[in-house]
C-alpha positions in Angstrom: -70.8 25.2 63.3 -71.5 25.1 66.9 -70.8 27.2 69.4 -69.6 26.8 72.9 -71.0 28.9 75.6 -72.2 32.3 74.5 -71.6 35.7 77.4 -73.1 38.7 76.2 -70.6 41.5 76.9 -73.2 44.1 78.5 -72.1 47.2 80.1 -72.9 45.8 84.0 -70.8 42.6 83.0 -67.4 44.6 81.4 -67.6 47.1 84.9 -67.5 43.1 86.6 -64.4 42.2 84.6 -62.7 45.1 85.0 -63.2 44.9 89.2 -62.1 41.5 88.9 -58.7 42.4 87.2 -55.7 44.3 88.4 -57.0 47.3 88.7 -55.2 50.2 86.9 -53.1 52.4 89.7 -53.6 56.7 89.7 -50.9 57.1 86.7 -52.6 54.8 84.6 -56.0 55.9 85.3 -54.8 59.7 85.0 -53.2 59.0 81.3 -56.0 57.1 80.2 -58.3 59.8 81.2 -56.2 62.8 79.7 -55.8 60.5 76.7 -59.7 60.6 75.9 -59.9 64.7 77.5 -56.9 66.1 75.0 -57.8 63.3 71.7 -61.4 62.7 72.1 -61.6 61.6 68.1 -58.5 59.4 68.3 -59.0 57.9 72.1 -60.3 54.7 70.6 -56.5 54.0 69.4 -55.7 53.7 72.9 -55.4 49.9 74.1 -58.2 48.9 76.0 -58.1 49.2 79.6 -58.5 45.0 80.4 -55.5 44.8 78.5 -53.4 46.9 80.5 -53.0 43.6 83.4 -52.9 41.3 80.6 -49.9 43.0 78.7 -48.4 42.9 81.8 -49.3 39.6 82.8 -47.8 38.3 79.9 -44.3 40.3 80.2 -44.2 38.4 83.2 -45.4 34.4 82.0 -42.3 34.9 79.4 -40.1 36.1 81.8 -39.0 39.1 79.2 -36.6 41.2 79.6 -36.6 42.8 75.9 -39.4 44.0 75.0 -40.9 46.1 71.7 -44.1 48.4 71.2 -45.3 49.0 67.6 -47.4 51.5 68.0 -47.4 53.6 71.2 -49.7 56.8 71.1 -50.2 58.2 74.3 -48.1 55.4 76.3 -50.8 53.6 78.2 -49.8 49.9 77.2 -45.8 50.9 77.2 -46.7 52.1 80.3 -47.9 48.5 81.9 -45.9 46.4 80.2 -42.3 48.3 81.4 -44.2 48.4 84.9 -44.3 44.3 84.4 -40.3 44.6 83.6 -37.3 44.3 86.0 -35.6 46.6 86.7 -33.1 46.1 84.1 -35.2 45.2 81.3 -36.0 47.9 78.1 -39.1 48.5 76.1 -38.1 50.2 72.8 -41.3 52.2 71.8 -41.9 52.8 68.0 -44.3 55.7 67.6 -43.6 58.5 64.7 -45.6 61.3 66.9 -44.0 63.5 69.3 -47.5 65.3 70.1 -49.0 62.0 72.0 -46.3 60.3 72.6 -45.1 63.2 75.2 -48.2 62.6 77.2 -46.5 58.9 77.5 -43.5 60.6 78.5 -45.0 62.5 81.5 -46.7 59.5 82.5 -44.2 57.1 82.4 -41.7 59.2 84.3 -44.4 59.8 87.0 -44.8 55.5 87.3 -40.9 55.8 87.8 -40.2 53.6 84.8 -38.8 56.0 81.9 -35.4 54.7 82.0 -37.0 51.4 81.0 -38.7 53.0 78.1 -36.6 53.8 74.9 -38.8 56.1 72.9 -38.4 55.5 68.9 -39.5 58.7 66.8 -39.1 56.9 63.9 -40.6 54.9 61.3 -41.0 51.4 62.9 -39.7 49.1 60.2 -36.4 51.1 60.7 -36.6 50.5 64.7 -37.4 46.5 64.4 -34.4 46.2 61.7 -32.1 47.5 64.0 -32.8 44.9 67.0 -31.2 41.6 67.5 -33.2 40.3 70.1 -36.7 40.1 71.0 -38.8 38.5 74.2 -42.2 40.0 73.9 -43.5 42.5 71.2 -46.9 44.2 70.9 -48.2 45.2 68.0 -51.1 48.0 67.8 -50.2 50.4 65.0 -50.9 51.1 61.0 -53.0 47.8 60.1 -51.8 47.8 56.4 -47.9 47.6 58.2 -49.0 44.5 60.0 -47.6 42.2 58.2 -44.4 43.8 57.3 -44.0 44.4 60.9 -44.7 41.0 61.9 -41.9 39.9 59.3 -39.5 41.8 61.0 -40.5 40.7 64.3 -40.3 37.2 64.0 -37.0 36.4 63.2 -36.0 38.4 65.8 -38.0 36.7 68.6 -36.5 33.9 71.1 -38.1 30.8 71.1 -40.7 30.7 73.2 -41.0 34.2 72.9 -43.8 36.1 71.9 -45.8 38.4 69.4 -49.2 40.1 71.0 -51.3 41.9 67.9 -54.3 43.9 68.6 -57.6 44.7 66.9 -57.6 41.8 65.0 -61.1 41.9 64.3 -61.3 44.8 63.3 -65.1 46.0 64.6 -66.1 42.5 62.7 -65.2 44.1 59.7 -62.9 41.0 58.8 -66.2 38.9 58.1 -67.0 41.3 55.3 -66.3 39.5 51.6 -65.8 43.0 50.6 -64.1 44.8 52.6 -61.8 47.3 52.3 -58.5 49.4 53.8 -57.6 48.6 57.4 -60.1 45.7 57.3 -59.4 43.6 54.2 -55.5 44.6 55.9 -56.3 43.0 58.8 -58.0 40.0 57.0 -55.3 39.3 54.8 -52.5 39.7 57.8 -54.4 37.2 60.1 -54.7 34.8 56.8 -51.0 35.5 57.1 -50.4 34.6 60.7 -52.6 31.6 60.5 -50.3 30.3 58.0 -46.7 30.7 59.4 -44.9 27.8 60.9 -43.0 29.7 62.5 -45.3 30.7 65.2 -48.2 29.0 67.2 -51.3 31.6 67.5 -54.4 32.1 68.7 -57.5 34.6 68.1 -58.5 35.5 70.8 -62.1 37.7 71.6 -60.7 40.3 73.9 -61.5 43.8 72.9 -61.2 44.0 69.3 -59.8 40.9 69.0 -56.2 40.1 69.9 -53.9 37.3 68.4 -51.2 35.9 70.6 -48.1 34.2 69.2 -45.7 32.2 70.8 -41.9 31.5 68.7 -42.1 27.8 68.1 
């Protein structure tokens, strides 16, 4: 196998690519901050803060309009991706927890945006069953769901539309013959995704890895 060329993520060079991207305005950096203040041990659920401008980048390359969040915690990535919306457009938010997902709340009616936000307290599969019509999803949620939310999604996408997915690598656990719980979940859904004809995807290395899909 060979390799093309190889960057070394060091601390000096991820403060560079962060300076070079959209930087993240006061509400975002104030909920991403609270985020790891109040929920120190779960802050590392929260999407990482390069893909902030990229969610929202991409809201915008599909031109979406309808958009869906698996997966929502404190509301950071909801937050940038109804930001990228027009003013018309909805983001339905599937979370099932009332306690972090009211920090999204205040934050997203602080960015002026919460009437584009439709806040799910539900249990996701119910949400995505209910929707007829899809542009842009993100999925970030219960890994051993993925694939039974990525079932639901996909028939309900437009052409051309498309599926984000985070963490799909999983801290490099998915290279592990024996791995277990969220990481042998993880390896079996992007087996999954790799297979679908449905869809054109990619693995991409950003964070903890992240799989883009477009609706063929």
């Amino acid at each position: 196998m060979t390799k093309g060329n190889e960057t070394t993520i060091t601390d000096e060079l991820y403060a560079y690519t962060l300076a070079h991207n959209p930087p993240l305005d006061p509400v975002q950096r104030e909920l991403v901050e609270t985020t790891y203040a109040r929920f120190p041990d779960h802050a590392g659920m929260q999407s990482a803060q390069e893909q902030a401008p990229l969610l929202a980048f991409l809201v915008r390359l599909v031109g979406a309009r309808h958009v869906v969040e698996v997966g929502t915690f404190t509301g950071f990535s909801a937050l940038a991706m109804a930001q990228a919306l027009p003013a018309d457009g909805t983001l339905i938010a599937c979370d099932i927890s009332e306690e972090w997902t009211a920090y999204g709340r205040e934050a997203w009616e602080k960015a002026g945006v919460a009437d584009r936000i439709d806040l799910r307290i539900a249990p996701a599969l119910d949400t995505l069953r209910a929707e007829p019509h899809i542009d842009f999803a993100y999925l970030d949620a219960d890994k051993g769901g993925y694939i039974a939310y990525w079932e639901e999604l996909v028939p309900r996408m437009r052409q051309g539309g498309v599926i984000a997915v985070d963490n799909v690598l999983f801290h490099g656990g998915v290279t592990d013959p024996a791995a277990t719980g969220p990481a042998a979940a993880i390896k079996e859904f992007n087996e999954h995704v790799s297979a679908d004809a449905r869809m054109d995807s990619v693995l991409l290395t950003v964070s903890d890895g992240l799989t883009l899909s477009r609706k063929r």
